[in-house]
LUMTIMI-197398 format. One line per field, with one value per residue (C-alpha): x, z, y. Coordinates in nm, 3 decimals. Layout:
BEGIN
c1 = X ...
c3 = Z ...
c2 = Y ...
This chain:
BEGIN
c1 = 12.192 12.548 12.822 12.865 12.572 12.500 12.431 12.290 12.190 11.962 11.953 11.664 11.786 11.619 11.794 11.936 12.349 12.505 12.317 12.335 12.768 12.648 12.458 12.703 12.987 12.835 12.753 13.145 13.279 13.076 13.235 13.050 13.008 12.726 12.851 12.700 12.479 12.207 12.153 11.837 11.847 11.458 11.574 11.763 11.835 12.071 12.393 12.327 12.382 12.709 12.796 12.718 12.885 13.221 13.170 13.401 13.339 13.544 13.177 13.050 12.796 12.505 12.379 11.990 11.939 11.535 11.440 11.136 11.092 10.839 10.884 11.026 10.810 10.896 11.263 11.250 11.069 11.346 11.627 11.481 11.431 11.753 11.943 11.774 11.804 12.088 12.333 12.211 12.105 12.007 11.969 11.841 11.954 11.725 11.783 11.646 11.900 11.906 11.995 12.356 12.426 12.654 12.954 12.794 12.422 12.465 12.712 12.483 12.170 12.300 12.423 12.068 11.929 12.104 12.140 11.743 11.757 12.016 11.810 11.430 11.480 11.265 11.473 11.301 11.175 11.357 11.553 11.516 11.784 11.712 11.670 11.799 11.792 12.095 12.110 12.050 11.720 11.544 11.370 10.942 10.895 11.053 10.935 10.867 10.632 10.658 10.412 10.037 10.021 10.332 10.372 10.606 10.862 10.874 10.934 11.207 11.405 11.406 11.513 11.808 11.908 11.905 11.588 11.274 10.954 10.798 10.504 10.633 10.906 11.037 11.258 11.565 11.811 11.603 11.749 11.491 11.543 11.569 11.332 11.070 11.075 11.041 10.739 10.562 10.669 10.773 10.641 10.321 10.503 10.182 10.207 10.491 10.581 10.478 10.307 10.498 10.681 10.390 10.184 10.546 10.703 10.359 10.298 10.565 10.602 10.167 10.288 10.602 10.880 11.048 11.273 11.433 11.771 11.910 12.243 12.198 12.219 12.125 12.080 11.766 11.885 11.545 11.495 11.313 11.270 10.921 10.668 10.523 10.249 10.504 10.429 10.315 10.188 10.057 10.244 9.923 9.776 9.972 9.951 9.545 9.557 9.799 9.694 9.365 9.487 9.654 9.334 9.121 9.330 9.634 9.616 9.877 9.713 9.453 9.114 9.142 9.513 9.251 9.023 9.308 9.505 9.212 9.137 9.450 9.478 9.176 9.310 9.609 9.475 9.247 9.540 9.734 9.526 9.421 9.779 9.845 9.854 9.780 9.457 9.295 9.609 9.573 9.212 9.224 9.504 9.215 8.904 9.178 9.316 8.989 8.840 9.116 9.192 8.815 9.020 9.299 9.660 9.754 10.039 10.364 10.411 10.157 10.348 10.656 10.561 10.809 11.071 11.189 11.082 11.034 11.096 11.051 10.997 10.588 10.320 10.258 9.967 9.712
c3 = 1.904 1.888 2.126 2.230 2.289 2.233 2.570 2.561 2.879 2.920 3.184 3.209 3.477 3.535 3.828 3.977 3.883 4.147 4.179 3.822 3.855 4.113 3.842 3.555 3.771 3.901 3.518 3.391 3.719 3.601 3.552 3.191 3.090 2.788 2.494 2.495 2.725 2.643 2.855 2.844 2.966 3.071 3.020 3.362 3.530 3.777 3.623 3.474 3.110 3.213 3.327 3.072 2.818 2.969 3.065 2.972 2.979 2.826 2.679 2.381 2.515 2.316 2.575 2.438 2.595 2.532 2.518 2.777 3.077 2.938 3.270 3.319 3.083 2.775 2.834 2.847 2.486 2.353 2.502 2.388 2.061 2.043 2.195 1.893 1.613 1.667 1.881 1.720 2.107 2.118 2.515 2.669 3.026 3.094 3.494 3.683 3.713 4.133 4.020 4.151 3.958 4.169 3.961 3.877 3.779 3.437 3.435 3.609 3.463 3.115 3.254 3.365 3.043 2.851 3.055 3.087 2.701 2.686 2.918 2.782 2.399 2.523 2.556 2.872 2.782 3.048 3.361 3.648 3.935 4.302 4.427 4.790 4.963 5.042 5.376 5.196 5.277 4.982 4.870 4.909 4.615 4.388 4.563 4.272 4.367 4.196 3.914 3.957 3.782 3.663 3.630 3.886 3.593 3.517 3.863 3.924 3.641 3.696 4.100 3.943 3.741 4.090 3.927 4.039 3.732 3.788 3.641 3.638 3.752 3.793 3.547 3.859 3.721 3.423 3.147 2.812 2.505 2.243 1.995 2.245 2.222 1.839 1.896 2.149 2.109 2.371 2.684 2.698 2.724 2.841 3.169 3.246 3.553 3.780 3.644 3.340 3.392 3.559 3.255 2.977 3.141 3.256 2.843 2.750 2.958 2.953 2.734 2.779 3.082 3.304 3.583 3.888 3.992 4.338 4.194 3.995 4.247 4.236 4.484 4.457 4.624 4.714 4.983 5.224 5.254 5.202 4.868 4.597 4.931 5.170 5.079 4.726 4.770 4.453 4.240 4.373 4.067 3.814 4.066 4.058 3.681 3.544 3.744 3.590 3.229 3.311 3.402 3.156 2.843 2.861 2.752 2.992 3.222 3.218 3.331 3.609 3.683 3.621 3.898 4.154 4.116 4.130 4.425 4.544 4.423 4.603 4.931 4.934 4.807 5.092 5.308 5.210 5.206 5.594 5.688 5.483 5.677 5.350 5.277 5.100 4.870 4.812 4.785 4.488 4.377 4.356 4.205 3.923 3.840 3.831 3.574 3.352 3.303 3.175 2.844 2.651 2.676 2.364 2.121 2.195 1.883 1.936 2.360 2.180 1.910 1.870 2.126 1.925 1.601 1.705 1.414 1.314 1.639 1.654 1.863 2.179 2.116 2.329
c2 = 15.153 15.177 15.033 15.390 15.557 15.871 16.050 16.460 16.634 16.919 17.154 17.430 17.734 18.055 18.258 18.027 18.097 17.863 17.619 17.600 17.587 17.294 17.068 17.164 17.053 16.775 16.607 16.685 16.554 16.174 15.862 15.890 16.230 16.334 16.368 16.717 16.939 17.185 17.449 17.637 17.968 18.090 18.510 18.501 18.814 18.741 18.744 18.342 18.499 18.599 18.318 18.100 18.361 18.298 17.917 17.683 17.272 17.001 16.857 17.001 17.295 17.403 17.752 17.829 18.164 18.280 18.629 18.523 18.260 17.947 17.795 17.440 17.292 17.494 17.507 17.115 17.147 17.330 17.133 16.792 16.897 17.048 16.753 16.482 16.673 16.889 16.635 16.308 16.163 15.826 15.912 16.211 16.296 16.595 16.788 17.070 17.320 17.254 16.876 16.729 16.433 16.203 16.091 15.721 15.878 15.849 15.559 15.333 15.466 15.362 15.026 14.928 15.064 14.879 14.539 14.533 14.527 14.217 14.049 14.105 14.253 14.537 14.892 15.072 15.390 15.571 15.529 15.753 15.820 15.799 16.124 16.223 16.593 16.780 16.529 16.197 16.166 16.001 16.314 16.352 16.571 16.307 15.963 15.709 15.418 15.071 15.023 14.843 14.608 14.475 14.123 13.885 13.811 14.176 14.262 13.995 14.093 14.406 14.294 14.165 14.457 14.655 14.850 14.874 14.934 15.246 15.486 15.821 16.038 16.406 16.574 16.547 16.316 16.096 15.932 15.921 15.713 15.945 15.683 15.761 16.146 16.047 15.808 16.017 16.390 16.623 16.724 17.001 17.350 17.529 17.350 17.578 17.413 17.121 16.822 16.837 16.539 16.305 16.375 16.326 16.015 15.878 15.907 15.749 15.469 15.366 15.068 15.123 14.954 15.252 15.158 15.356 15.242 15.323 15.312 15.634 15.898 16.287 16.557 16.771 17.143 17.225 17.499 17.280 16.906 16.843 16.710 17.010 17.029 17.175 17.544 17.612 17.976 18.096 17.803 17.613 17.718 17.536 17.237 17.235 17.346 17.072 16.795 16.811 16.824 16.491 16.363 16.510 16.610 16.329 15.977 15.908 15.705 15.481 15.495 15.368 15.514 15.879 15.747 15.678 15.951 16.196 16.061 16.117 16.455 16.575 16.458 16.585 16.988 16.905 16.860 17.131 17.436 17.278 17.311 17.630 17.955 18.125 17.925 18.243 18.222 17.830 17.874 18.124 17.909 17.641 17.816 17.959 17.644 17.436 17.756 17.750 17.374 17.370 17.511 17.271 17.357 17.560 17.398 17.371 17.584 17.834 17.866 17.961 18.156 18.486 18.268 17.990 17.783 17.422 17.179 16.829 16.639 16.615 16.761 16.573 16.269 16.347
């Protein structure tokens, strides 16, 4: 690791032109700005090309424009690979594009990265910025619970870092070691979107530390304040569908992390399609997602195949 490191952010936007200005202003408007940001465009078609054709920034931008939308999930494929072998990252800081990083995010994100490694040898694998609504509300959809199972010395330093050691956490705001995108690959482009980050930093950080520092701020721009159970609609699909290629195709979690979180899972579908005034719609949503996780998700090569030519940075390790 250098003395400087090497910081790249990604940013995945489809249709979404100012709340895309919001995120890119709020990352060059940091008291430590990336060294360079990669900006993923999913085939927009509101005007975001434009944009982007005539955008200036005073960090090095790398614009990825695809000729069709892979969702999230394969837009964070791209970027990643993009931002390792292309910028040299030794950190990726990867962001939704309705993500407003607050001008420490990255600052303090790094400085708890880096002080965890002084003080234990061990380099988390990422860190993960507390995520409020547009009110400062700590936001539902991105709450991060402390990990099971970590052990009373692990907790305390981290406690003195200002961190807490997490599991998992959303792509809003998250700060990945760039050696860990390396060891583990990237995340599962087939998801499309939802669940790909639970299943990518639940993968990388299984024997791995993670941490969550509520010094590292970001807003999530979300329409509504409320979890991915607030009103899914048809998107209940990829919800029912992904979750159960975490716990069936992933090594992710554990065992006994599987059992749990099923668990979890079933409750809260349970509770959503009873609170749903579209129930028929969350209910097809269900029967289609349980049929068609019953299948693998394809290759990250084969998901982009005729959109862009991934390279060196391996297959994810199931």
């Amino acid at each position: 690791m250098t003395s400087h490191p090497v910081v790249v952010a990604v940013v995945v936007t489809y249709n979404r032109r100012a709340l895309l200005q919001t995120t890119l202003e709020g990352i060059v408007a940091g008291t430590r700005v990336p060294d360079a940001v990669v900006i993923v465009d999913n085939a927009s078609t509101d005007g975001t090309a434009e944009f982007l054709q005539q955008y200036q920034s005073p960090v090095t931008t790398d614009v990825v424009t695809l000729n069709v939308n892979v969702g999230g999930a394969g837009g964070f494929v791209v970027g990643m690979e993009r931002a390792v072998l292309d910028h040299g990252a030794d950190h990726v800081w990867i962001m939704d594009d309705d993500t407003e990083p607050q001008p420490n995010a990255l600052h303090e994100a790094l400085d708890v990265s880096e002080s965890y490694l002084q003080e234990t040898g061990e380099a988390p694998a990422f860190i993960a910025s507390r995520v409020v609504w547009t009110d400062g509300r700590d936001h539902p959809m991105n709450r991060m619970r402390p990990r099971m199972g970590a052990s009373e010395a692990e907790r305390s330093v981290a406690a003195r870092l200002g961190a807490t050691q997490i599991r998992s956490a959303s792509f809003v705001s998250v700060l990945i070691r760039a050696e860990e995108i390396k060891q583990h690959g990237l995340p599962i482009a087939d998801y499309f979107i939802w669940n790909d980050d639970l299943e990518y930093t639940a993968r990388i950080s299984r024997r791995g530390i993670a941490l969550t520092t509520d010094a590292s701020v970001a807003n999530h721009h979300t329409k509504v304040f409320g979890d991915a159970g607030a009103d899914p609609g048809p998107r209940f699909y990829y919800e029912v569908r992904n979750k159960l290629w975490v716990y069936t195709r992933s090594n992710a979690l554990a065992p006994w992390e599987k059992i749990l979180f099923t668990g979890a899972s079933l409750r809260n579908w349970t509770r959503t399609i009873a609170a749903s005034p579209n129930r028929k719609v969350l209910f097809a949503g269900l029967l289609k997602g349980l049929r068609h996780s019953l299948k693998a998700p394809r290759s990250n090569a084969q998901v982009l195949e005729g959109i862009y030519v991934l390279r060196n940075v391996q297959e994810p390790v199931r």
